[in-house]
N, C-alpha and C positions, 0 to 999 in steps of 0.2 A: 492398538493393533487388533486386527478383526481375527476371528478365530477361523480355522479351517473347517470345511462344512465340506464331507459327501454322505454319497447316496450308496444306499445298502442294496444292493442288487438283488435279494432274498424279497425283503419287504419293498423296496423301495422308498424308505423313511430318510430324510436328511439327519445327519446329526454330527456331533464333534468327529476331528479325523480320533482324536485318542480314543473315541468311543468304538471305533471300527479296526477289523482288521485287513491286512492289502492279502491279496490275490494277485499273483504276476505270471504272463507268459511267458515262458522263457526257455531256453533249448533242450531242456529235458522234460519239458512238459508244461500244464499248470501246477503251481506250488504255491504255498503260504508261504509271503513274504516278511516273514518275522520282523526283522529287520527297516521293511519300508523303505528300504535301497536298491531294490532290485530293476535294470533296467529293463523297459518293454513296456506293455500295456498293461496296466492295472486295474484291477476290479475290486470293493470293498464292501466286506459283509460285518454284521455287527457280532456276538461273542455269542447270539443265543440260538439254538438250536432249530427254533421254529423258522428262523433265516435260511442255514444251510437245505432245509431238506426241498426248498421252491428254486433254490438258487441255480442251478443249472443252462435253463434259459437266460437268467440274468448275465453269467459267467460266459459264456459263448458270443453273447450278442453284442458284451463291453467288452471281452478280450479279441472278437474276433477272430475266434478257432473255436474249430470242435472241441466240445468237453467229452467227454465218454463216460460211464458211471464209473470206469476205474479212476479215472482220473478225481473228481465228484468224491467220492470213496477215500482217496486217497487225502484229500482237503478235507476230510469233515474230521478224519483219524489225528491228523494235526491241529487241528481248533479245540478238539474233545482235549489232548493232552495239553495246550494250552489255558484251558478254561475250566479243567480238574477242581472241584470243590474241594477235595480233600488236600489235596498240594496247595491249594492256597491258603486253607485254613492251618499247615503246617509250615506257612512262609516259605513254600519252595520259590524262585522264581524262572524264568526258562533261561540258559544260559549264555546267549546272547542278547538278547535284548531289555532285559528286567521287565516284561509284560503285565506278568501279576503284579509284580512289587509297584506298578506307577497303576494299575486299576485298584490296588487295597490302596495305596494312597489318596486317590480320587474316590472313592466312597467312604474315608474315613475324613477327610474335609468336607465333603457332603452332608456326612449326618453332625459333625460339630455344628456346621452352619445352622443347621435344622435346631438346635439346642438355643 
């Protein structure tokens, strides 16, 4: 089975969908789609930071609405607490979706492999 491949709207880099997070339009606004269930238009940025801060243009032109910097702002507050260095290094994981707990897993079979 082929694996899922998008595009980081920040960078514009293909890469695994577990590698990326969703961005979904939806009737309260834009929001991070933790979950990756959310119905509407989706856009997908990847966990690092140099992504979010281009991503704006990327996010309006694949959801198809205005973003605004609150909006912008409001998505970069929730990738930051998803992507917490120190919650992860304390095994927190977010409470719907286990985000951290399947990214430390996918970089602790990474560096086995590397072994």
């Amino acid at each position: 089975m082929a694996e899922s491949v998008r595009t980081c709207v920040g960078c514009r880099r293909a890469d695994r969908r577990e590698a990326l997070v969703r961005v979904a339009r939806g009737a309260s606004g834009v929001a991070v789609d933790v979950r990756r269930r959310m119905p509407g238009r989706g856009a997908w940025l990847h966990h690092d930071p140099t992504c979010w801060s281009g991503a704006r243009g990327g996010l309006a032109r694949t959801l198809r609405a205005s973003v605004t910097e609150r909006d912008l702002a409001r998505v970069i507050a929730t990738l930051e607490t998803l992507t917490d260095p120190a919650r992860a290094k304390l095994g927190a994981t977010t409470s719907d979706s286990g985000l951290l707990r399947r990214n430390a897993v996918d970089i602790a079979t990474r560096s086995k492999a590397q072994d």
